[in-house]
PyMOL Python script that loads the backbone (N, CA, C, O; Angstrom):
from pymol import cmd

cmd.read_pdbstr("""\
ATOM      1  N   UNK A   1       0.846  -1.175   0.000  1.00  0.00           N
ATOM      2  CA  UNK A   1       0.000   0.000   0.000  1.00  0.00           C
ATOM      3  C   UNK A   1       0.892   1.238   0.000  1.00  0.00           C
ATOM      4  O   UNK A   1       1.917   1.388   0.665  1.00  0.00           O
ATOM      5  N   UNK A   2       0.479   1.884  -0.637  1.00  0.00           N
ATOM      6  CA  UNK A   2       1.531   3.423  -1.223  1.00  0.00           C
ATOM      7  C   UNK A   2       0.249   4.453  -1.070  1.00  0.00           C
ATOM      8  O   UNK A   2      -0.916   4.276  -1.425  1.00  0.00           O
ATOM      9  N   UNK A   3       0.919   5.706  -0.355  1.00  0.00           N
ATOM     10  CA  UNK A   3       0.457   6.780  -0.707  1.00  0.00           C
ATOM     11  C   UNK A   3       0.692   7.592  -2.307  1.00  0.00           C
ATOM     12  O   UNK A   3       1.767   7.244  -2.796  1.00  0.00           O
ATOM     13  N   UNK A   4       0.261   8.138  -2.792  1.00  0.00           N
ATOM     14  CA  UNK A   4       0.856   9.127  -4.393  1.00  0.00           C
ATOM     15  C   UNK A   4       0.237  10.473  -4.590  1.00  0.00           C
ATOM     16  O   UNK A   4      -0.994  10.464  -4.635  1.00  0.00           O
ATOM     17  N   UNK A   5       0.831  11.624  -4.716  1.00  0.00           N
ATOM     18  CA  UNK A   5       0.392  12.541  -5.153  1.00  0.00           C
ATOM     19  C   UNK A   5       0.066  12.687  -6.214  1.00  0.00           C
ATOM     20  O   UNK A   5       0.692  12.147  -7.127  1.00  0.00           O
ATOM     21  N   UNK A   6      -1.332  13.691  -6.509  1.00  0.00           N
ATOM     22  CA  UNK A   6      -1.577  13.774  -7.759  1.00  0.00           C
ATOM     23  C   UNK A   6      -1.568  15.846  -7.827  1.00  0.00           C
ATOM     24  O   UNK A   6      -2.468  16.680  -7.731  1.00  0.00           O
ATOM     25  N   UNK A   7      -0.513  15.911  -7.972  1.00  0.00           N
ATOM     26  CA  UNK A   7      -0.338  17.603  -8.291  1.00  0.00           C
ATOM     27  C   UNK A   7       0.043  17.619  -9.608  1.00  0.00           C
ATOM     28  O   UNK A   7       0.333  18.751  -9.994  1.00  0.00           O
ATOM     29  N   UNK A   8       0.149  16.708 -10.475  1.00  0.00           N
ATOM     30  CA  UNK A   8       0.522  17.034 -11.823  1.00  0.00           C
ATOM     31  C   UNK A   8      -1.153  16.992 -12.416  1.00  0.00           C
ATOM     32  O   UNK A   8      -1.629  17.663 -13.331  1.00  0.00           O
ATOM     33  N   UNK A   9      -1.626  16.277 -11.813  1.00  0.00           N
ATOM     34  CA  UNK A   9      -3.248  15.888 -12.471  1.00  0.00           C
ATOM     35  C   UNK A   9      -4.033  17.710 -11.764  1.00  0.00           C
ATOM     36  O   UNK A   9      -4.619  18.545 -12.452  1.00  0.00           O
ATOM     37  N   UNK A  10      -3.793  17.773 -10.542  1.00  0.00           N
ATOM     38  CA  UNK A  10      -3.997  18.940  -9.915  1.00  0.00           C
ATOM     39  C   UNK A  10      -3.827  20.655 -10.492  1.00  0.00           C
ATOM     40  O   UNK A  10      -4.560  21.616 -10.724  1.00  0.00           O
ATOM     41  N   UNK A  11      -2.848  20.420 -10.522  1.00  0.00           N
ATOM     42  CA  UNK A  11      -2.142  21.636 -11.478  1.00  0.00           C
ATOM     43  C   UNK A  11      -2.671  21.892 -13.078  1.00  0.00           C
ATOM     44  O   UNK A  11      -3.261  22.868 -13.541  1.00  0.00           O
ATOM     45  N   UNK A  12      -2.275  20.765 -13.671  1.00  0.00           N
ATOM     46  CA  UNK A  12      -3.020  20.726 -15.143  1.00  0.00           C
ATOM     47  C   UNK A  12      -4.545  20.841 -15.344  1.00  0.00           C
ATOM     48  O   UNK A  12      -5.069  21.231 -16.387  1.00  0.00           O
ATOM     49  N   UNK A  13      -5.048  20.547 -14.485  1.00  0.00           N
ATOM     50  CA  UNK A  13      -6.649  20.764 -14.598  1.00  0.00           C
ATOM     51  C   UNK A  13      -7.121  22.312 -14.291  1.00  0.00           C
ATOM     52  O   UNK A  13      -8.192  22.859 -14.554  1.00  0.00           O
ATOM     53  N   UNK A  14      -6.255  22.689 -13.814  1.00  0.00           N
ATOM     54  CA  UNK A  14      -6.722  24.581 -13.269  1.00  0.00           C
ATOM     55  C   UNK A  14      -5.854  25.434 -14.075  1.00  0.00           C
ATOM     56  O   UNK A  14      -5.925  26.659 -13.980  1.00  0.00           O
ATOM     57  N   UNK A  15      -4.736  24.633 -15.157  1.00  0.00           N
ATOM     58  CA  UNK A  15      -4.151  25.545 -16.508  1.00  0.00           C
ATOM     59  C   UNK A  15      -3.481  26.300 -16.135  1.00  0.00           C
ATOM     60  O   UNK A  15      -3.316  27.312 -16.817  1.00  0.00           O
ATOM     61  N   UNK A  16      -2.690  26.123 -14.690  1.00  0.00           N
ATOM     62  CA  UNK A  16      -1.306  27.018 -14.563  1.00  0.00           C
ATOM     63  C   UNK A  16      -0.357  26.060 -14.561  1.00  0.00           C
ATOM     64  O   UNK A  16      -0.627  24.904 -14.234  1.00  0.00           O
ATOM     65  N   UNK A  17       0.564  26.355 -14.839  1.00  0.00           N
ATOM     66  CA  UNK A  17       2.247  26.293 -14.987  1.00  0.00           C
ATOM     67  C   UNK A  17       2.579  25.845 -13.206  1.00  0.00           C
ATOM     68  O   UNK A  17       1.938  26.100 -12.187  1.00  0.00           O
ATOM     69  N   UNK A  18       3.516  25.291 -13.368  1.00  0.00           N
ATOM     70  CA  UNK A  18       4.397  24.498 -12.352  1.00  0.00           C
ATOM     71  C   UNK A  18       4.658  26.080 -11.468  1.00  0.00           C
ATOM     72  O   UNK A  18       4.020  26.435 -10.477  1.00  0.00           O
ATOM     73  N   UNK A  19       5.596  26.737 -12.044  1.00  0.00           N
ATOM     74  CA  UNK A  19       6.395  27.764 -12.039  1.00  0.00           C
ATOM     75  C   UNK A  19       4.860  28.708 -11.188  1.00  0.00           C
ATOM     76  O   UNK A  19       5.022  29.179 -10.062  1.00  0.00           O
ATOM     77  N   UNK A  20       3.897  28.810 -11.701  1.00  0.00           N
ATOM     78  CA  UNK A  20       2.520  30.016 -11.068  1.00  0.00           C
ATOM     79  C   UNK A  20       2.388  28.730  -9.909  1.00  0.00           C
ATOM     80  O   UNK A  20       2.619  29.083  -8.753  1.00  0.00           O
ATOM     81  N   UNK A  21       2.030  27.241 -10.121  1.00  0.00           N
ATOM     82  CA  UNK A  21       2.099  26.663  -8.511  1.00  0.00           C
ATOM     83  C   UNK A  21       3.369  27.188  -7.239  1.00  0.00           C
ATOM     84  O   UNK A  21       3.102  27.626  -6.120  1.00  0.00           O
ATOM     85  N   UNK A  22       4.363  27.037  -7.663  1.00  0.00           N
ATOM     86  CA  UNK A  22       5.340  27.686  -7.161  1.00  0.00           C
ATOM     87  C   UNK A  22       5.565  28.735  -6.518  1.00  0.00           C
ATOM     88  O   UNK A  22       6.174  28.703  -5.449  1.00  0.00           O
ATOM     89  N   UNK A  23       5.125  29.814  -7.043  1.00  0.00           N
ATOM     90  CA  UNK A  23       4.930  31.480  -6.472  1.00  0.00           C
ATOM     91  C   UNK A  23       3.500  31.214  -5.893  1.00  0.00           C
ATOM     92  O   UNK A  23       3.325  31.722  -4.785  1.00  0.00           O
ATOM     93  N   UNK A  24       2.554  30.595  -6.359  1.00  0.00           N
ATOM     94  CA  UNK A  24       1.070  30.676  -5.495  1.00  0.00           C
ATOM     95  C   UNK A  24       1.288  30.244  -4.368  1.00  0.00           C
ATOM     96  O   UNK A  24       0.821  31.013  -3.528  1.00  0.00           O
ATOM     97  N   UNK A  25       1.931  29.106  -3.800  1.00  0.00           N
ATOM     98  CA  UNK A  25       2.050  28.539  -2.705  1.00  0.00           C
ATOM     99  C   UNK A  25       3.218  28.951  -2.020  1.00  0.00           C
ATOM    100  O   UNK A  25       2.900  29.165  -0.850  1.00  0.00           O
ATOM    101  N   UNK A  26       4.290  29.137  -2.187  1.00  0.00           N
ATOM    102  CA  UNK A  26       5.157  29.329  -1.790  1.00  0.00           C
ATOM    103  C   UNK A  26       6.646  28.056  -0.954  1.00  0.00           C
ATOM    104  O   UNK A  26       7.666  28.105  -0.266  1.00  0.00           O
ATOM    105  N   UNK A  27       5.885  27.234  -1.566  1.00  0.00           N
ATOM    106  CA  UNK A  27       6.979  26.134  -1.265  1.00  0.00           C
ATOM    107  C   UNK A  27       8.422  26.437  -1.964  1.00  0.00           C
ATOM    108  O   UNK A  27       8.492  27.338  -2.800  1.00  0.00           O
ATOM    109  N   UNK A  28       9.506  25.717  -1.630  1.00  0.00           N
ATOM    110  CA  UNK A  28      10.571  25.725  -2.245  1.00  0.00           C
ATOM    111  C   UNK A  28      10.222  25.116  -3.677  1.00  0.00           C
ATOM    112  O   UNK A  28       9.338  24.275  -3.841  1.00  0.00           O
ATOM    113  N   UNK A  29      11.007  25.632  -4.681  1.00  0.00           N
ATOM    114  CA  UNK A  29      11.019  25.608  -6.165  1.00  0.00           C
ATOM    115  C   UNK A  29      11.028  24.253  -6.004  1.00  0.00           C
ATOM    116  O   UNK A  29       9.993  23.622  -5.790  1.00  0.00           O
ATOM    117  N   UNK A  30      12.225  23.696  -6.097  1.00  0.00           N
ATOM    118  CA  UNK A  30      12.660  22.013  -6.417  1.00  0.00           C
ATOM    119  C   UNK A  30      11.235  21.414  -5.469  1.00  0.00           C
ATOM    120  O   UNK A  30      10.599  20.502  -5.997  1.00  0.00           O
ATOM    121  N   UNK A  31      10.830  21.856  -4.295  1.00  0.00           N
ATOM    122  CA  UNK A  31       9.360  20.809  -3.742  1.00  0.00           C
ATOM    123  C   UNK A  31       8.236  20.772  -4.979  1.00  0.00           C
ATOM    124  O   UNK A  31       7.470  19.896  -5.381  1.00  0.00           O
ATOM    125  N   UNK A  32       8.511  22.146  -5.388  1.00  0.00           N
ATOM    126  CA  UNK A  32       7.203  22.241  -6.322  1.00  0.00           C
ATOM    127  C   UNK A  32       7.071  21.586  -7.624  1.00  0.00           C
ATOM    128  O   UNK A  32       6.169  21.033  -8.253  1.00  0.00           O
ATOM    129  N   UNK A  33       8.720  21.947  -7.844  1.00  0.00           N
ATOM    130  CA  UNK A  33       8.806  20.570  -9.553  1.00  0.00           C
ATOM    131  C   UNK A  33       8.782  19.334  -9.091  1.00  0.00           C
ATOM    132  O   UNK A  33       8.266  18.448  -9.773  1.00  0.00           O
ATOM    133  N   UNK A  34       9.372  19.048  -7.776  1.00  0.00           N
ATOM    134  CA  UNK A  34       9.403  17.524  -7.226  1.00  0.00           C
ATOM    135  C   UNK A  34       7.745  17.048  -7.715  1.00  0.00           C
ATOM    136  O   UNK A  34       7.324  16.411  -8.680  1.00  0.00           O
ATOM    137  N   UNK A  35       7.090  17.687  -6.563  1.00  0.00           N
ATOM    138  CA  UNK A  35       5.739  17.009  -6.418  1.00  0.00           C
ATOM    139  C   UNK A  35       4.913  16.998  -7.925  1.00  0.00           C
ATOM    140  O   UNK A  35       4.074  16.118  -8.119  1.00  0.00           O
ATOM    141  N   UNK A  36       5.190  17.996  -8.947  1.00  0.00           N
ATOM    142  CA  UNK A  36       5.020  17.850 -10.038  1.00  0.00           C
ATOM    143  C   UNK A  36       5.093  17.040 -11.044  1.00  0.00           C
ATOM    144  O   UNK A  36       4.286  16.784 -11.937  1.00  0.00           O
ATOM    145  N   UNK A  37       6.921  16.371 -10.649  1.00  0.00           N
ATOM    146  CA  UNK A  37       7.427  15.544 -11.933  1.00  0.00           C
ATOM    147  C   UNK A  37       7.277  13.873 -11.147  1.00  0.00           C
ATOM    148  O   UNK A  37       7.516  12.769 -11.636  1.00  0.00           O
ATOM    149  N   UNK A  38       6.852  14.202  -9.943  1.00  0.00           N
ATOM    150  CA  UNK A  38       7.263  12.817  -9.457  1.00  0.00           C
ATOM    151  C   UNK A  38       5.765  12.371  -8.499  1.00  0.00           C
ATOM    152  O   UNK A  38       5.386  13.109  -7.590  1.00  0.00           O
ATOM    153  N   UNK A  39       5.014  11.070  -8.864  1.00  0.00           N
ATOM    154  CA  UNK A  39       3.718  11.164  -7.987  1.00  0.00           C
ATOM    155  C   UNK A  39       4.032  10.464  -6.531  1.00  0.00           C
ATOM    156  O   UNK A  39       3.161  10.440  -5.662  1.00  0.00           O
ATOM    157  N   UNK A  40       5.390   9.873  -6.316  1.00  0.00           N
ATOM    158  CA  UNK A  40       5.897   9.106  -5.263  1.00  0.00           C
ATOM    159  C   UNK A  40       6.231  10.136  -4.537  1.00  0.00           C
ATOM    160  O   UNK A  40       6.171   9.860  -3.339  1.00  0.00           O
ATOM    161  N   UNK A  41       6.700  11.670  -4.849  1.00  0.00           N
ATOM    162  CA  UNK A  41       6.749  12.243  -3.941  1.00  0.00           C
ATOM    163  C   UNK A  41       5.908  13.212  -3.346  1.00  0.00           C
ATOM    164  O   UNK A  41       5.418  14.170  -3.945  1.00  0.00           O
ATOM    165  N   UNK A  42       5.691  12.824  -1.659  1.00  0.00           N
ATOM    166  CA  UNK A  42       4.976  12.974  -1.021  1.00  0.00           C
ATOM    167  C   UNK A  42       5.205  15.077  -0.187  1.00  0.00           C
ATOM    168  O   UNK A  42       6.158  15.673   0.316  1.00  0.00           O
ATOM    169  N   UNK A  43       3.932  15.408  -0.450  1.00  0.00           N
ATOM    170  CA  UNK A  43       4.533  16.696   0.532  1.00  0.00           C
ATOM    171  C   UNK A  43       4.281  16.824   2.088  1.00  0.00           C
ATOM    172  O   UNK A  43       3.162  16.500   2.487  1.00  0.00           O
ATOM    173  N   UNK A  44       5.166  17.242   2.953  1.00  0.00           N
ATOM    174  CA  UNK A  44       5.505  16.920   4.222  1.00  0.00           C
ATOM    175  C   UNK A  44       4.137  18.038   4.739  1.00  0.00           C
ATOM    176  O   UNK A  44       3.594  18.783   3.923  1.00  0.00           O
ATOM    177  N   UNK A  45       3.833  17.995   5.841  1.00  0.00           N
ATOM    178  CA  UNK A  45       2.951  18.289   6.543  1.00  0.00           C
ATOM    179  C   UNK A  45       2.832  19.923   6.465  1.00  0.00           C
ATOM    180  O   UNK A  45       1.729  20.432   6.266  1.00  0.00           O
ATOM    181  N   UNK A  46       3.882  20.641   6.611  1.00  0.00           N
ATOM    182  CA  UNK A  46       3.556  21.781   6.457  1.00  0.00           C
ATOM    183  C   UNK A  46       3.370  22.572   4.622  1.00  0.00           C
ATOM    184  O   UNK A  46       2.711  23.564   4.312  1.00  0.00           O
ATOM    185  N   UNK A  47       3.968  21.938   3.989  1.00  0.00           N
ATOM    186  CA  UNK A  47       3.688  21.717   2.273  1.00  0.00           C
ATOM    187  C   UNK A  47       2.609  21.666   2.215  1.00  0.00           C
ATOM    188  O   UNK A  47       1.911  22.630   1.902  1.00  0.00           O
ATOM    189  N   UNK A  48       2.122  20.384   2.535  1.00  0.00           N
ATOM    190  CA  UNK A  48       0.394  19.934   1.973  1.00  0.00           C
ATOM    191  C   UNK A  48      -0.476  21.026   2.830  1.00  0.00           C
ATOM    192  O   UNK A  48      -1.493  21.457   2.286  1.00  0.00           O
ATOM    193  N   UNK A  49      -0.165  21.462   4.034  1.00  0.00           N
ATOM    194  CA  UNK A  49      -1.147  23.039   4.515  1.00  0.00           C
ATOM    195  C   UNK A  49      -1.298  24.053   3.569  1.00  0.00           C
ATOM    196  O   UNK A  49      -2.325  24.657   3.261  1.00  0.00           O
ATOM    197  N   UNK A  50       0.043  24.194   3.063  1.00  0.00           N
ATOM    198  CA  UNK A  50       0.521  25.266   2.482  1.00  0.00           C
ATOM    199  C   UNK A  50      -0.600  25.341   0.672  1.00  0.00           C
ATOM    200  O   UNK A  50      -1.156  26.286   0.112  1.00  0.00           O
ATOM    201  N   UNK A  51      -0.505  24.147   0.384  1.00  0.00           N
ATOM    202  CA  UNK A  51      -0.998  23.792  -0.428  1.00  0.00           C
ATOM    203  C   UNK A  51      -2.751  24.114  -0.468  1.00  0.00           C
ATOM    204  O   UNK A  51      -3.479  24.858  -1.125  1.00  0.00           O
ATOM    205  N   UNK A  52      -2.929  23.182   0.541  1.00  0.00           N
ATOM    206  CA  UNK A  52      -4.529  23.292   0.784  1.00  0.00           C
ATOM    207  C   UNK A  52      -4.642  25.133   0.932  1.00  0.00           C
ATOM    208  O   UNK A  52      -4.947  25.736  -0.096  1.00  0.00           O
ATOM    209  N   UNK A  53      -4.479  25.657   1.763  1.00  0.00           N
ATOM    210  CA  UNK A  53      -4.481  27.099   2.158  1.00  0.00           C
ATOM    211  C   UNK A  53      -4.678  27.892   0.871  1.00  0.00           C
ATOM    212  O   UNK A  53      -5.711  28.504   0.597  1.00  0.00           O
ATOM    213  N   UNK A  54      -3.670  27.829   0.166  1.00  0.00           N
ATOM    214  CA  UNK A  54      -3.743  28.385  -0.987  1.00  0.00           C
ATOM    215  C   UNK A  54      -5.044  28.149  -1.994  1.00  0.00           C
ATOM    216  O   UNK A  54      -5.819  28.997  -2.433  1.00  0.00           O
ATOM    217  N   UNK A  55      -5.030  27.124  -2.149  1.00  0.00           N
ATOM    218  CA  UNK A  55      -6.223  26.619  -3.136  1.00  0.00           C
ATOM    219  C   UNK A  55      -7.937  26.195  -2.570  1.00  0.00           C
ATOM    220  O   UNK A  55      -8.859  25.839  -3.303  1.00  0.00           O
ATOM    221  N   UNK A  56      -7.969  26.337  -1.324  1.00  0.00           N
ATOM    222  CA  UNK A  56      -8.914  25.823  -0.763  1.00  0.00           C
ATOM    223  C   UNK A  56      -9.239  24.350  -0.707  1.00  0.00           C
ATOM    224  O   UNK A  56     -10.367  24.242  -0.228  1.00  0.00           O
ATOM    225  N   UNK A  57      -8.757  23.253  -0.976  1.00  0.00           N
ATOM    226  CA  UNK A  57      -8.800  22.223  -0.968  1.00  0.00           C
ATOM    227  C   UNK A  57      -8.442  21.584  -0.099  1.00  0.00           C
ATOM    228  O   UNK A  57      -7.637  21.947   0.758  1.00  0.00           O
ATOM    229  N   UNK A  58      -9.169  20.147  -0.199  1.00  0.00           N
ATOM    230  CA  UNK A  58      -8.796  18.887   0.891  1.00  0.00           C
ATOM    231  C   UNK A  58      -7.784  18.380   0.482  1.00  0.00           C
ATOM    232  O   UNK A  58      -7.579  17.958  -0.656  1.00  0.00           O
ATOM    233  N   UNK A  59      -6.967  18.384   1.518  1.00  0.00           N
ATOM    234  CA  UNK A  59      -5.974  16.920   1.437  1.00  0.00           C
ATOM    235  C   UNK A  59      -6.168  15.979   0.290  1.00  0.00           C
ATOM    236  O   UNK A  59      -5.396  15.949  -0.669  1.00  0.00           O
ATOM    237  N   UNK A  60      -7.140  15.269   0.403  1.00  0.00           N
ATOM    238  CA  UNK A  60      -7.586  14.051  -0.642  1.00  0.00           C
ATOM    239  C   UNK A  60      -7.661  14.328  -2.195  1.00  0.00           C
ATOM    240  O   UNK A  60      -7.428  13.430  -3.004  1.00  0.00           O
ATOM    241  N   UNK A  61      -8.081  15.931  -2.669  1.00  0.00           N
ATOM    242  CA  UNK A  61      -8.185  16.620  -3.560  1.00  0.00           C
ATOM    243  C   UNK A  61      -6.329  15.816  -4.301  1.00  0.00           C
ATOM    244  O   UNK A  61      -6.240  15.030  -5.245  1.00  0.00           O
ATOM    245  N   UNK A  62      -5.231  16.346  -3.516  1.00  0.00           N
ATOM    246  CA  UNK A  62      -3.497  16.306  -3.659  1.00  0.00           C
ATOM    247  C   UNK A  62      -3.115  15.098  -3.425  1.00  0.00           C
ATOM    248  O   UNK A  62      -1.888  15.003  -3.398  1.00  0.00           O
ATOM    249  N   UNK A  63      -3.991  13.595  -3.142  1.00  0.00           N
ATOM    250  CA  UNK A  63      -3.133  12.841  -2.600  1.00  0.00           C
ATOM    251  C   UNK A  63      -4.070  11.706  -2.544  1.00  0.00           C
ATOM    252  O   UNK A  63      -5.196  11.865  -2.072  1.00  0.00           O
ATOM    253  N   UNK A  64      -3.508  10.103  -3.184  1.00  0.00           N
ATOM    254  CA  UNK A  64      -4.599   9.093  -3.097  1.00  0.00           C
ATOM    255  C   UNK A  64      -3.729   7.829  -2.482  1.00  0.00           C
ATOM    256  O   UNK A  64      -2.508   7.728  -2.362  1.00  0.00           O
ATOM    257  N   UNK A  65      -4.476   7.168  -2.235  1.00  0.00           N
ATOM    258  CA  UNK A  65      -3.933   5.990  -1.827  1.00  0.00           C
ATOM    259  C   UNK A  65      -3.845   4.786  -2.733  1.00  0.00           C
ATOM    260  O   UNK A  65      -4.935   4.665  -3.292  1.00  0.00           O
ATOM    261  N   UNK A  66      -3.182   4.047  -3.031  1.00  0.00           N
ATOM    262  CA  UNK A  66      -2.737   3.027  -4.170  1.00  0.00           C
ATOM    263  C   UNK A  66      -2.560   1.321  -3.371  1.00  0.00           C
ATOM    264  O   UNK A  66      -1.797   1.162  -2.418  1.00  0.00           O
ATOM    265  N   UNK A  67      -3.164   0.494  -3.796  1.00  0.00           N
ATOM    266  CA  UNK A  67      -2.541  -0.830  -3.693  1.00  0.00           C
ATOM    267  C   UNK A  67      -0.903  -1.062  -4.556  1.00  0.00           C
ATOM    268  O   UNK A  67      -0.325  -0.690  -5.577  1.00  0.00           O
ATOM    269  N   UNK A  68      -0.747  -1.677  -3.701  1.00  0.00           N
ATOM    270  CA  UNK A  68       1.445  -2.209  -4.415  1.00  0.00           C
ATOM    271  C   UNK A  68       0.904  -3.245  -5.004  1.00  0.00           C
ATOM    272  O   UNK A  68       0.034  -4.020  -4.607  1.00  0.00           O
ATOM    273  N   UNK A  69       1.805  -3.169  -6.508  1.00  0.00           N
ATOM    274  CA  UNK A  69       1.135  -4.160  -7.042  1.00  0.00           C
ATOM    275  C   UNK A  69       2.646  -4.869  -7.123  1.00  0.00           C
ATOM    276  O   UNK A  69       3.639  -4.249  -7.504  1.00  0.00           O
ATOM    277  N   UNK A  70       2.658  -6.133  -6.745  1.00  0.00           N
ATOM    278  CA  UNK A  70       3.815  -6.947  -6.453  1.00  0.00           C
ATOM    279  C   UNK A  70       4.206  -7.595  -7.516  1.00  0.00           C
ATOM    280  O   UNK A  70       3.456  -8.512  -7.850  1.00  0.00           O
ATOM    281  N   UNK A  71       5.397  -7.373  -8.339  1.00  0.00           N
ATOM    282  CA  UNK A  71       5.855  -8.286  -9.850  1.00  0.00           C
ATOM    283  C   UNK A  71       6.006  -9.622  -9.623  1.00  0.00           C
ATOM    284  O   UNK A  71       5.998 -10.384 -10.589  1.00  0.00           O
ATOM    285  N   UNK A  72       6.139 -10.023  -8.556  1.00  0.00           N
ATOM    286  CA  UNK A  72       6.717 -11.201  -7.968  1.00  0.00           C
ATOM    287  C   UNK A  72       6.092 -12.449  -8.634  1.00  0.00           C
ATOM    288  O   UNK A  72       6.442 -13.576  -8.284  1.00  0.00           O
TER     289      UNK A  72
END
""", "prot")
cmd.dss("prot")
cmd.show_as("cartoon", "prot")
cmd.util.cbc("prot")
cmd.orient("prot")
């Protein structure tokens, strides 16, 4: 079981740029392309406030939960 962000699905649906997430929220640059380019990475507790605050959104809106799917 994996947590995953979805800020690339997030971001693209409201038609701003990484770079306008970035200055809207105010996280560090590299958090903001992180959580962008990567859905494994997770934003730490004061991020995901930062996040919600800004946009008015839930938690759940930025972030889903996944079954591991085992190659084995």
């Amino acid at each position: 079981m994996s947590v995953r962000n979805k800020i690339k699905q997030f971001i693209d649906e409201r038609g701003i740029t990484v770079y306008r997430f970035w200055q809207d929220t105010g996280v560090a640059q590299r958090t903001a392309y992180d959580l962008y380019n990567d859905p494994s990475a997770l934003p730490n507790p004061s991020v995901l406030t930062k996040i919600c605050d800004t946009y008015e959104v839930q938690p759940g809106e930025l972030l889903f939960w996944t079954k591991d799917v085992n190659p084995e």
